[in-house]
HTML snippet that shows the backbone in 3Dmol.js (N, CA, C, O; Angstrom):
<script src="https://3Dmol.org/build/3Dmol-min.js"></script>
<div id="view" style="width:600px;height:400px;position:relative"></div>
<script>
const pdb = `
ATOM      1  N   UNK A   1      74.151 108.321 107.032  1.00  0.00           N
ATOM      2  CA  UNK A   1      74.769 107.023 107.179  1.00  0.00           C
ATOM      3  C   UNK A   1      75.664 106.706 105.978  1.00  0.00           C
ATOM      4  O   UNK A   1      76.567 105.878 106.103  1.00  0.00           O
ATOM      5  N   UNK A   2      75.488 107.215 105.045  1.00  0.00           N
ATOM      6  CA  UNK A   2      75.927 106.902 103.462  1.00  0.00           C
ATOM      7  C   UNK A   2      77.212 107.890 103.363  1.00  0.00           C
ATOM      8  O   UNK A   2      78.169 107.602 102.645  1.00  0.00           O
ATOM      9  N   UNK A   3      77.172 108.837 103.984  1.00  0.00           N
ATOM     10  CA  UNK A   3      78.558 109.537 104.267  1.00  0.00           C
ATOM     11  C   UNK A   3      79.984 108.977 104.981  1.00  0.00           C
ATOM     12  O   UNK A   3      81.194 109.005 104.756  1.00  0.00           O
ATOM     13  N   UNK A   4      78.815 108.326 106.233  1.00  0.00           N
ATOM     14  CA  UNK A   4      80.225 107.341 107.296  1.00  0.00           C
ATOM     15  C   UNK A   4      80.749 106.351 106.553  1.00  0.00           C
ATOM     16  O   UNK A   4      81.825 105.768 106.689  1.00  0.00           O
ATOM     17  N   UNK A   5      80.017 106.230 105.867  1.00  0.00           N
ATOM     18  CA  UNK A   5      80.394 104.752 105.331  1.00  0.00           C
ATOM     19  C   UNK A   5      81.059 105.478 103.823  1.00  0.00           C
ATOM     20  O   UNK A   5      80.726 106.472 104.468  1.00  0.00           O
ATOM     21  N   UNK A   6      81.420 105.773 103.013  1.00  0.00           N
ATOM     22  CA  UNK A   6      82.583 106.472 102.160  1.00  0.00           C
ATOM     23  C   UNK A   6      83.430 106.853 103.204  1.00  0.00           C
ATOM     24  O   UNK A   6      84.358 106.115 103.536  1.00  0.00           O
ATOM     25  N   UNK A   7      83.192 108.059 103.832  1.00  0.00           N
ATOM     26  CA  UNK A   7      84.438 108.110 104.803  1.00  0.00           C
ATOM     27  C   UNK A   7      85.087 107.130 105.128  1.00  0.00           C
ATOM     28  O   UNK A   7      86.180 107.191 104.564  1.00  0.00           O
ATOM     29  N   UNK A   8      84.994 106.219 105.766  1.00  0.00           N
ATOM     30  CA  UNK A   8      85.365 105.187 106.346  1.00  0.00           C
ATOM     31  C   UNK A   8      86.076 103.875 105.122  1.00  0.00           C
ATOM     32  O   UNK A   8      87.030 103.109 105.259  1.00  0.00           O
ATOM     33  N   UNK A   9      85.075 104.088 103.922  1.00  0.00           N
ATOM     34  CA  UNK A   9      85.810 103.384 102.980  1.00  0.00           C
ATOM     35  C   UNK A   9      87.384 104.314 102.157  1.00  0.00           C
ATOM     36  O   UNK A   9      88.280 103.820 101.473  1.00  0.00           O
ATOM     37  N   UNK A  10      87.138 106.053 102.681  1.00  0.00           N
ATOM     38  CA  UNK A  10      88.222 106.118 101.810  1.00  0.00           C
ATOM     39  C   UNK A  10      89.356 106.433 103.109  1.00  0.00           C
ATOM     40  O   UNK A  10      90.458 106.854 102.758  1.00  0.00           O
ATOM     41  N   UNK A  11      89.212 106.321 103.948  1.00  0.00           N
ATOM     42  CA  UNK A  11      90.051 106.204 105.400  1.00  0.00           C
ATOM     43  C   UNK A  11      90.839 105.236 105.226  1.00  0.00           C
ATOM     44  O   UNK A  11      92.042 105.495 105.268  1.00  0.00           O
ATOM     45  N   UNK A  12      90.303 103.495 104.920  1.00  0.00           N
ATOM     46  CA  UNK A  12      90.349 102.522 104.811  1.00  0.00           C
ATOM     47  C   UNK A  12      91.666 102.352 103.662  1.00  0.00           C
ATOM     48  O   UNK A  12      92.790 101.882 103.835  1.00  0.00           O
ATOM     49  N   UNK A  13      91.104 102.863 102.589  1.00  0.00           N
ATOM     50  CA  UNK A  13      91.452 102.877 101.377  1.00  0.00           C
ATOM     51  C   UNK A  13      92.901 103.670 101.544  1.00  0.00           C
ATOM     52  O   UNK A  13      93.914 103.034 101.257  1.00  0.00           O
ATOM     53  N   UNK A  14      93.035 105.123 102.027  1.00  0.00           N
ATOM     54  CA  UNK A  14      94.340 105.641 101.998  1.00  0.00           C
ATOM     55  C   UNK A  14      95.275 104.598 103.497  1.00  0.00           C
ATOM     56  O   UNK A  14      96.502 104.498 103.501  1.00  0.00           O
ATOM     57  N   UNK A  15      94.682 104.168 104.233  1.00  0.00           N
ATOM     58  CA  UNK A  15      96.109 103.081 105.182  1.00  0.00           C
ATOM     59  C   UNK A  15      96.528 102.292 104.155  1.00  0.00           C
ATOM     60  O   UNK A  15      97.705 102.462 103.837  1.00  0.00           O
ATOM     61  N   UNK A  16      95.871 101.428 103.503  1.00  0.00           N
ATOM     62  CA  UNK A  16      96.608 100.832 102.709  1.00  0.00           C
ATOM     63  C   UNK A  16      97.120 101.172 101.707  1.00  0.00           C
ATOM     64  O   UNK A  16      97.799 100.291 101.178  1.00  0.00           O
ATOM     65  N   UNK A  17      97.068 102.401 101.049  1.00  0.00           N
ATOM     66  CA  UNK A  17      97.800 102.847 100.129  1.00  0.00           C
ATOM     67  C   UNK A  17      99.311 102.572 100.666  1.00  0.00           C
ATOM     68  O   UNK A  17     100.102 101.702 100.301  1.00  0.00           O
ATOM     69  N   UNK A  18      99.461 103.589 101.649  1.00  0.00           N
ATOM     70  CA  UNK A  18     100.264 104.163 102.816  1.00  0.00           C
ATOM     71  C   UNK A  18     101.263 102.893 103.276  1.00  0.00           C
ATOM     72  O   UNK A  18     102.487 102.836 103.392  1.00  0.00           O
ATOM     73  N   UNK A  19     100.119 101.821 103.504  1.00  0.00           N
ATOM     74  CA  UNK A  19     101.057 100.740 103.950  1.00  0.00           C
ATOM     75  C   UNK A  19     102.092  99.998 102.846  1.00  0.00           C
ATOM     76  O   UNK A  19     103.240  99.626 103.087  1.00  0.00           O
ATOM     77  N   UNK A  20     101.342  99.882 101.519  1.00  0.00           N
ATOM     78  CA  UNK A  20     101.960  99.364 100.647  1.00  0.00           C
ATOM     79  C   UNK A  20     102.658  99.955  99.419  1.00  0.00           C
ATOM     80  O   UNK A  20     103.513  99.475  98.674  1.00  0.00           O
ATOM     81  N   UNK A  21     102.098 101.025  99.431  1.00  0.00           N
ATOM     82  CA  UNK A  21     103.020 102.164  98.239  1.00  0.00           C
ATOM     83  C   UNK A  21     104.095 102.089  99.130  1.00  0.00           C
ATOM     84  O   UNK A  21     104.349 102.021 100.332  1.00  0.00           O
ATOM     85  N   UNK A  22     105.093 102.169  97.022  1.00  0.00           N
ATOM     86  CA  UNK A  22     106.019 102.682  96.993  1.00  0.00           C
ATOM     87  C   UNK A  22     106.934 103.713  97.858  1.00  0.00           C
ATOM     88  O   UNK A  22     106.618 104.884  98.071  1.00  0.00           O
ATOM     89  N   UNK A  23     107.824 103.239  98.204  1.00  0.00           N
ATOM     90  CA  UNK A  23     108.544 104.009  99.088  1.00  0.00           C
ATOM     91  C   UNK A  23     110.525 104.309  98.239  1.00  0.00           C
ATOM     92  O   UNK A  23     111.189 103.512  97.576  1.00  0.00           O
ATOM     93  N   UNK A  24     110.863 105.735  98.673  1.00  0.00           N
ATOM     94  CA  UNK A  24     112.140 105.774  98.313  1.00  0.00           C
ATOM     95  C   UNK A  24     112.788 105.269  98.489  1.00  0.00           C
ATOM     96  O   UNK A  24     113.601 105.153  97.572  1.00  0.00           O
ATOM     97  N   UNK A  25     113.133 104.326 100.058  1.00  0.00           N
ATOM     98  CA  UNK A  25     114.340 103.440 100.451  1.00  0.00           C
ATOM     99  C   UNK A  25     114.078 102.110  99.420  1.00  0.00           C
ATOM    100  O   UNK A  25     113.189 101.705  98.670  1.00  0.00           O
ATOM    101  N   UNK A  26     115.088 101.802  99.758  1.00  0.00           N
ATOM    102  CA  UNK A  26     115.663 100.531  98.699  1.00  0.00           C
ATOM    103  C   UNK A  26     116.291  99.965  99.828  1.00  0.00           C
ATOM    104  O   UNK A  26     117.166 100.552 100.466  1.00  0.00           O
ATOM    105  N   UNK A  27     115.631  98.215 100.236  1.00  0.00           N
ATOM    106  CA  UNK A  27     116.577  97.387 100.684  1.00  0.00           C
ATOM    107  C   UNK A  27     117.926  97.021 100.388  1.00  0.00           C
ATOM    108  O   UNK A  27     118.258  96.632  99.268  1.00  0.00           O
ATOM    109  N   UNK A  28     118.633  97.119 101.247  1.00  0.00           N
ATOM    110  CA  UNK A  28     120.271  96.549 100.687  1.00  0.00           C
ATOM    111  C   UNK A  28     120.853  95.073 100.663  1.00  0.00           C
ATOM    112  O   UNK A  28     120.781  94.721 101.841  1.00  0.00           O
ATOM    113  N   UNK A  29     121.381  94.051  99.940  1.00  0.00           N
ATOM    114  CA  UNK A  29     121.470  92.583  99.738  1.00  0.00           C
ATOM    115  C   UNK A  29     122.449  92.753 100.886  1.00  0.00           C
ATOM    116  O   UNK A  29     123.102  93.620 101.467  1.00  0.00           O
ATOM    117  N   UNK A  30     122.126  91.110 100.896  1.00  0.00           N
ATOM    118  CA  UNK A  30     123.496  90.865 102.155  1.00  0.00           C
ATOM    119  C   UNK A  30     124.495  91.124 101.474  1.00  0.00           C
ATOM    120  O   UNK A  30     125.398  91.507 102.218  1.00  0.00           O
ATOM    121  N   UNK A  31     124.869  91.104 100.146  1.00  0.00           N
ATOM    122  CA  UNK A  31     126.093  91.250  99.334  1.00  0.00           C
ATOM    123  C   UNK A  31     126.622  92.902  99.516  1.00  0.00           C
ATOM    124  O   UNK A  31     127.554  93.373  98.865  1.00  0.00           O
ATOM    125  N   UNK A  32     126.019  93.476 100.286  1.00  0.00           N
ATOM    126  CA  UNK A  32     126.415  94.732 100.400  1.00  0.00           C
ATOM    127  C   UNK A  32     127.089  94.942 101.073  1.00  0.00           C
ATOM    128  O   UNK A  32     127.833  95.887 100.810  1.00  0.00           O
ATOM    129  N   UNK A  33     127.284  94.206 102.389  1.00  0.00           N
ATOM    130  CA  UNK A  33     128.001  94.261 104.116  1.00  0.00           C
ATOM    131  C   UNK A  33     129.492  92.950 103.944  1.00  0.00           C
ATOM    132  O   UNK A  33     129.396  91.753 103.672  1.00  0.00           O
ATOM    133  N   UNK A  34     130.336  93.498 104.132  1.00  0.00           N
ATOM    134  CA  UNK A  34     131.270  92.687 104.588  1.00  0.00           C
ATOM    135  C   UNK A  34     131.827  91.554 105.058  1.00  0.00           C
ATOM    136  O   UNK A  34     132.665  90.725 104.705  1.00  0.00           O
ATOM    137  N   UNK A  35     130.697  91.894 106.474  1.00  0.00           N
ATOM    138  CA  UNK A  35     131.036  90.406 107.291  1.00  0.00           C
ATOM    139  C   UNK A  35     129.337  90.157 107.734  1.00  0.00           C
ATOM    140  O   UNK A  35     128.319  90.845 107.663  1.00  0.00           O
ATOM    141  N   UNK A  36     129.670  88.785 108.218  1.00  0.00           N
ATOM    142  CA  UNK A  36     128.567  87.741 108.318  1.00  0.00           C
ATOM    143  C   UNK A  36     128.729  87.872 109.728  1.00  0.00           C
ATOM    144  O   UNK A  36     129.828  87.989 110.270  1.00  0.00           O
ATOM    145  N   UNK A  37     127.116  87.842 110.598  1.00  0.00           N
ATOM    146  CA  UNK A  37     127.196  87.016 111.562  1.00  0.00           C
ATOM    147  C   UNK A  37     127.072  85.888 112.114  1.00  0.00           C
ATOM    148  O   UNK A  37     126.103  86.184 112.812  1.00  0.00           O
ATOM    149  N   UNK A  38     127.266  84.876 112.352  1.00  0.00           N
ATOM    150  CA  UNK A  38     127.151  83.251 112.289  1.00  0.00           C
ATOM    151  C   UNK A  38     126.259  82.980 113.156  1.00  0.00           C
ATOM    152  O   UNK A  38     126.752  83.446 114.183  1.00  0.00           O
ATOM    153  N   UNK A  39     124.902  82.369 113.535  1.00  0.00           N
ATOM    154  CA  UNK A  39     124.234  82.336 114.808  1.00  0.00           C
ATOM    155  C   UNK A  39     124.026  80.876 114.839  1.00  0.00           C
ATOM    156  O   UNK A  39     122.822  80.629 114.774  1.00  0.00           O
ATOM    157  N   UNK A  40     124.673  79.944 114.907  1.00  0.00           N
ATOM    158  CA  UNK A  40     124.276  78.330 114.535  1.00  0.00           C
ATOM    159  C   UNK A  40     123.961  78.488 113.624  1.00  0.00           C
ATOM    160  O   UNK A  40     124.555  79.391 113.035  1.00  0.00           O
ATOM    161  N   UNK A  41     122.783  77.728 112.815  1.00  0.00           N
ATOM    162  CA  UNK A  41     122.440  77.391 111.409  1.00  0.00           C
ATOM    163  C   UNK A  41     122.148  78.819 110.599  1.00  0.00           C
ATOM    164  O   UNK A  41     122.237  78.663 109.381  1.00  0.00           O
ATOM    165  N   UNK A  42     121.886  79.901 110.929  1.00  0.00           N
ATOM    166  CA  UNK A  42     121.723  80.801 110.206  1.00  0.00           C
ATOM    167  C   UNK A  42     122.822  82.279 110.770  1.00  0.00           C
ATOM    168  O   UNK A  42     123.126  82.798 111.844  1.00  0.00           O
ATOM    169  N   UNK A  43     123.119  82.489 109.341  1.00  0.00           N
ATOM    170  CA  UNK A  43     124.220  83.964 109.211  1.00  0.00           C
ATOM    171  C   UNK A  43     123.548  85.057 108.900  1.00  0.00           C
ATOM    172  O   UNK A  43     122.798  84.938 107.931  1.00  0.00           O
ATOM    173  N   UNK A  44     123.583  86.031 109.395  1.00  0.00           N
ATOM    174  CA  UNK A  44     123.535  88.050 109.381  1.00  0.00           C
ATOM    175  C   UNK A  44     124.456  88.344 108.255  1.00  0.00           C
ATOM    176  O   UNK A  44     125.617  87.936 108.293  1.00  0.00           O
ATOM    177  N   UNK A  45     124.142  88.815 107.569  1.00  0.00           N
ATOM    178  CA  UNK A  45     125.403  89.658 106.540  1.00  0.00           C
ATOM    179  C   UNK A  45     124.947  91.014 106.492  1.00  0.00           C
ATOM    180  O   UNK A  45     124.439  91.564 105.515  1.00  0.00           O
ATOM    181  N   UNK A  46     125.179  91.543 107.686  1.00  0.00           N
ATOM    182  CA  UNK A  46     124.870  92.901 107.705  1.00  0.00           C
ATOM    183  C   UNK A  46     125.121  93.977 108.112  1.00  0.00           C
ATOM    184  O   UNK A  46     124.389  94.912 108.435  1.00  0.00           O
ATOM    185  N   UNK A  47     126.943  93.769 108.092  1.00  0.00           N
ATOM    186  CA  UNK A  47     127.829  94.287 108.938  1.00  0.00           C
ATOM    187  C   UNK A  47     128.727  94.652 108.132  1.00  0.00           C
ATOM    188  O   UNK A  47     129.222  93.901 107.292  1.00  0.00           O
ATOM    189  N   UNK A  48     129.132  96.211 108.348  1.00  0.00           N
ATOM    190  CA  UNK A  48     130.615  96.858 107.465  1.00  0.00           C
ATOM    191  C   UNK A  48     131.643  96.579 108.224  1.00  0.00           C
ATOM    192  O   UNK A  48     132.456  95.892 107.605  1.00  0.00           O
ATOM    193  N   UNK A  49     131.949  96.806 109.259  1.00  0.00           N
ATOM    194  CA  UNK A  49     133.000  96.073 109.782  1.00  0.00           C
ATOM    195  C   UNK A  49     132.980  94.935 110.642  1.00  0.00           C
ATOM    196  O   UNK A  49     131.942  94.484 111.128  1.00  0.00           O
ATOM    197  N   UNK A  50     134.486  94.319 110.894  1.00  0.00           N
ATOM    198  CA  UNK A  50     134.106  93.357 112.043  1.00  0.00           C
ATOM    199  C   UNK A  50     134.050  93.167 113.290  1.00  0.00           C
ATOM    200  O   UNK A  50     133.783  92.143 113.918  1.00  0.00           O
ATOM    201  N   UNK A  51     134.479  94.842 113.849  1.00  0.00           N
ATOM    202  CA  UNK A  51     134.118  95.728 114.984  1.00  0.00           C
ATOM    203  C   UNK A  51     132.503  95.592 115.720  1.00  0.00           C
ATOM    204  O   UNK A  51     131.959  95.248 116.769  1.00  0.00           O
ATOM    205  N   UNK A  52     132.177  96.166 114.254  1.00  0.00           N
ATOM    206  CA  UNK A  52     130.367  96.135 114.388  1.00  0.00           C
ATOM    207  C   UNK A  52     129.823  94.983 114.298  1.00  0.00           C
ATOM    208  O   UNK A  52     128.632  95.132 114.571  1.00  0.00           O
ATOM    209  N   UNK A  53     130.174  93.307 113.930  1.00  0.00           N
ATOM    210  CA  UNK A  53     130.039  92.289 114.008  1.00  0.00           C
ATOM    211  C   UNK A  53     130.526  91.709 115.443  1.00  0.00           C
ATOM    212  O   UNK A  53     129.697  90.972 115.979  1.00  0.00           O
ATOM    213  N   UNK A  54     131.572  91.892 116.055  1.00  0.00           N
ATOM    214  CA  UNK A  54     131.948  91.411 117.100  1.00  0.00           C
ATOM    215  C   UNK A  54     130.873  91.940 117.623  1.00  0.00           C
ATOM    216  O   UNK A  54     129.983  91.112 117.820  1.00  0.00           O
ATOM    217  N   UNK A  55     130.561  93.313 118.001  1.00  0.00           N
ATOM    218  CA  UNK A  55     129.597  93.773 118.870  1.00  0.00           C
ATOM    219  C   UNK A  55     128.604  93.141 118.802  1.00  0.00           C
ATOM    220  O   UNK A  55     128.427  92.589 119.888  1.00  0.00           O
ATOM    221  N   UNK A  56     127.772  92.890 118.048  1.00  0.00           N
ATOM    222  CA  UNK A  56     126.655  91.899 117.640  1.00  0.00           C
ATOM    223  C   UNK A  56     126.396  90.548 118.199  1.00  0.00           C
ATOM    224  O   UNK A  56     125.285  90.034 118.070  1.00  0.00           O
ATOM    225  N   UNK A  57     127.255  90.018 118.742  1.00  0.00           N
ATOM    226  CA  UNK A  57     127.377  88.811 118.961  1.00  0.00           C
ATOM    227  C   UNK A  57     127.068  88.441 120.710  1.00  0.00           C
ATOM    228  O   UNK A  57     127.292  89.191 121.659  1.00  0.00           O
ATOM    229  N   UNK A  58     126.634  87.392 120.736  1.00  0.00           N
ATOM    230  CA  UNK A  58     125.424  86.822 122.125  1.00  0.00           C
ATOM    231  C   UNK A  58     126.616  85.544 122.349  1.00  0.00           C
ATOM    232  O   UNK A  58     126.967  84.599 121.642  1.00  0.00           O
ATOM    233  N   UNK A  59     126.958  85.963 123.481  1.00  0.00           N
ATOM    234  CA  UNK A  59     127.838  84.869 124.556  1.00  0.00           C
ATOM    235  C   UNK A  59     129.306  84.170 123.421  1.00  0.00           C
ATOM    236  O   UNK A  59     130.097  84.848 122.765  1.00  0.00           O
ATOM    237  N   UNK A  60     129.260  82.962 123.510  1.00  0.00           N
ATOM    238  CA  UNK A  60     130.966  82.322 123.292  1.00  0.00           C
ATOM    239  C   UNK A  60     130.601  81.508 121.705  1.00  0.00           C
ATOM    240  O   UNK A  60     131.433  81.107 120.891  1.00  0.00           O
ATOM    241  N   UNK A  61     128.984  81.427 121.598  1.00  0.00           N
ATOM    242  CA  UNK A  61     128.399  80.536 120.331  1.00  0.00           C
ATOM    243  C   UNK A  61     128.607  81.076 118.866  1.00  0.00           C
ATOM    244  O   UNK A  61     128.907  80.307 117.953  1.00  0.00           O
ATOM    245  N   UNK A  62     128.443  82.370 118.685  1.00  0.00           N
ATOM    246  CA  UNK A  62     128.340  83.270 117.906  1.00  0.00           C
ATOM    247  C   UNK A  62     129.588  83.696 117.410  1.00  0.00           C
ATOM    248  O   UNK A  62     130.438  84.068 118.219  1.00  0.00           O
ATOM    249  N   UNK A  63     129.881  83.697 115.921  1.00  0.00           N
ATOM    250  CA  UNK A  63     131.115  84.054 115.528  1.00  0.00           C
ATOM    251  C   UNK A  63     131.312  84.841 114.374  1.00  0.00           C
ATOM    252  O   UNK A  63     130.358  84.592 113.636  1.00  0.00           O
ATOM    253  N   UNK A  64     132.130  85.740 113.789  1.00  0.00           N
ATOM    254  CA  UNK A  64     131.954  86.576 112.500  1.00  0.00           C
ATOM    255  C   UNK A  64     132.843  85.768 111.897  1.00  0.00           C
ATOM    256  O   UNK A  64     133.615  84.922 112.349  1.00  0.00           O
ATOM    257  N   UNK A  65     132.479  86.393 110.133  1.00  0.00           N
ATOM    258  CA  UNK A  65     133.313  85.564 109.451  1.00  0.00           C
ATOM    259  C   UNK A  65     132.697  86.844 107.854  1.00  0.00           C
ATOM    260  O   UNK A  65     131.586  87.247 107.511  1.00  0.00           O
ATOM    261  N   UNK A  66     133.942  87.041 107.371  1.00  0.00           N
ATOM    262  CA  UNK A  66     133.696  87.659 105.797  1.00  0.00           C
ATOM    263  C   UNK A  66     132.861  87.308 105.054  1.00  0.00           C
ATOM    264  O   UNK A  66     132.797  86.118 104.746  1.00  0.00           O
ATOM    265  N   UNK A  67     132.022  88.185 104.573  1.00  0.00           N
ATOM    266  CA  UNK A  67     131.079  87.623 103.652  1.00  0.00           C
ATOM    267  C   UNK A  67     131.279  87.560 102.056  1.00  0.00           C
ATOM    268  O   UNK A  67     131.229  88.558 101.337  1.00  0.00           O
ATOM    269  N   UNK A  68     131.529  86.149 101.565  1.00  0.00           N
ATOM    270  CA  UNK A  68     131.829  85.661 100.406  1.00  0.00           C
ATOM    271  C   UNK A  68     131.097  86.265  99.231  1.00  0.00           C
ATOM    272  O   UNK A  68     131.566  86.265  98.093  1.00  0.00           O
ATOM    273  N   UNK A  69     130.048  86.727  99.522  1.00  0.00           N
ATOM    274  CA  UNK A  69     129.210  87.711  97.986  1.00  0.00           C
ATOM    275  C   UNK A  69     129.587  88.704  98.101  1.00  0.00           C
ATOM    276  O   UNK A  69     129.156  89.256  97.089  1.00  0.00           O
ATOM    277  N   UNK A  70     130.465  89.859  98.972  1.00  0.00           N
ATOM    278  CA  UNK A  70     130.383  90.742  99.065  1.00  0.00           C
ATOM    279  C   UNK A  70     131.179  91.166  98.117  1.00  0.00           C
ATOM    280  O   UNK A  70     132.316  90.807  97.811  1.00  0.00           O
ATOM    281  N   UNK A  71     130.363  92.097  97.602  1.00  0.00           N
ATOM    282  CA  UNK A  71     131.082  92.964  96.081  1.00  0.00           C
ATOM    283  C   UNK A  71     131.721  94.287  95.767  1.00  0.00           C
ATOM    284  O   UNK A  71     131.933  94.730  94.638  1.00  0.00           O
ATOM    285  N   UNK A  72     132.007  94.869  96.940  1.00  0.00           N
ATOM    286  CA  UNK A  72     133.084  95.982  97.432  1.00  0.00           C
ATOM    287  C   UNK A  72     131.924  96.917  96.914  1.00  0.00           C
ATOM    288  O   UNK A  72     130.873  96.662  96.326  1.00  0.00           O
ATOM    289  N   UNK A  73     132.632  98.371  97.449  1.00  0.00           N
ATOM    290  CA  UNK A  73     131.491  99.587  97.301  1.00  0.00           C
ATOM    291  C   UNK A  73     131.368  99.802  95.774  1.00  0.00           C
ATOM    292  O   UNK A  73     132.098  99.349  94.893  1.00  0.00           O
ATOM    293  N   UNK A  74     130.328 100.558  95.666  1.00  0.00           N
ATOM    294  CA  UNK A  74     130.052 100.501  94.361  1.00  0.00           C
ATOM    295  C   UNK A  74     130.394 102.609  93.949  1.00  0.00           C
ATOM    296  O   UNK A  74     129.672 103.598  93.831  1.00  0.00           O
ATOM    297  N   UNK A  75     131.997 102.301  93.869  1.00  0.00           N
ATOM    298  CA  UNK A  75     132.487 103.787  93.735  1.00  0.00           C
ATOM    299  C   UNK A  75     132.222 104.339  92.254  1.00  0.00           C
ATOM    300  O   UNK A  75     131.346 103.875  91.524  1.00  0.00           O
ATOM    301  N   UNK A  76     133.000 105.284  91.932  1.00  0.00           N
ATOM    302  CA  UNK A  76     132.644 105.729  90.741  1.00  0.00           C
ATOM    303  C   UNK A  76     133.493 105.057  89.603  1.00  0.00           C
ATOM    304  O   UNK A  76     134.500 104.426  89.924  1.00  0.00           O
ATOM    305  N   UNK A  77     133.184 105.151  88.500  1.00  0.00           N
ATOM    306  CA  UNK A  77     134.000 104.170  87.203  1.00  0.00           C
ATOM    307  C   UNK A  77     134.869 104.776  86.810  1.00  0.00           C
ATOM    308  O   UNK A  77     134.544 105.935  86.552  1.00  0.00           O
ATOM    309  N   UNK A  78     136.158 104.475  86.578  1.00  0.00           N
ATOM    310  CA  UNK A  78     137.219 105.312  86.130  1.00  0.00           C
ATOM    311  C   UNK A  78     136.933 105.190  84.183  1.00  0.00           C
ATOM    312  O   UNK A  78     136.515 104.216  83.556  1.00  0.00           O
ATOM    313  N   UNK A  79     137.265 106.293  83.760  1.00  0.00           N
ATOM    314  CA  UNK A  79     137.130 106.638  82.111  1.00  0.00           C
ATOM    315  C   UNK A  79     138.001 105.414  81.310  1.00  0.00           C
ATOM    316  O   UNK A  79     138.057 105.251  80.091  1.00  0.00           O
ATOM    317  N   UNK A  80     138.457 104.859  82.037  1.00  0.00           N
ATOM    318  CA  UNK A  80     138.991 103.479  81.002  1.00  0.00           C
ATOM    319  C   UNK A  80     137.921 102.624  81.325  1.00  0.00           C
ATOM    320  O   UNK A  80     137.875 101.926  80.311  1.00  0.00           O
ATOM    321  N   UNK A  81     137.160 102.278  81.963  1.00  0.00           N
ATOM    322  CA  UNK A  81     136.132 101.453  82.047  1.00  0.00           C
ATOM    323  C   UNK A  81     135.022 101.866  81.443  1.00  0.00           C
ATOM    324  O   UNK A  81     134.125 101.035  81.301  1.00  0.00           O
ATOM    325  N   UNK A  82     134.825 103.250  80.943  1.00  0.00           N
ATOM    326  CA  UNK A  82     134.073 103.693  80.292  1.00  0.00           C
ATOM    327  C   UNK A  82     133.970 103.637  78.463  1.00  0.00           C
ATOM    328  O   UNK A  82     133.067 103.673  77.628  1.00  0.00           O
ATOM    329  N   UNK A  83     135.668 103.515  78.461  1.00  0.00           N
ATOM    330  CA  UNK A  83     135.849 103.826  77.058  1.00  0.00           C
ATOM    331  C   UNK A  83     135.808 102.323  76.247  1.00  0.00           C
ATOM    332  O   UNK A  83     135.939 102.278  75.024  1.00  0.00           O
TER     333      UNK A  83
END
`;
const viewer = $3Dmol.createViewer("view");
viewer.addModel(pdb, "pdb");
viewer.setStyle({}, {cartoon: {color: "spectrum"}});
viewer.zoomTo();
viewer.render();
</script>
């Protein structure tokens, strides 16, 4: 009985590791995407183009619009910005 029950506590024990460890992905800010989607009181900013924003959008209510934090890609630094 004293076996099931460790088992079961370290069963227990590795889901939640699992669930809550660290993981490689990294969420991306809305400041990352371009355009906004507008849904009444609340906006999507989670769109590179406004292709892929139009698509997004539910009936005549819904509208895109540029997203004002957005801070262009984050390319490489040219050597005067370095120096």
């Amino acid at each position: 009985m004293r076996v099931i029950k460790l088992s079961a506590t370290m069963v227990a024990a590795g889901l939640v590791a699992a669930a809550f460890g660290g993981s490689s992905a990294q969420a991306q800010s809305t400041s990352s995407y371009a355009w906004c989607l507008m849904t009444g009181p609340a906006q999507s900013c989670y769109y590179t183009s406004m292709q892929q924003c139009m698509a997004s959008r539910r009936g005549n209510v819904d509208f895109c619009e540029p997203n004002n934090t957005y801070a262009g890609p984050a390319g490489p630094r040219s050597m005067r910005s370095m120096q």
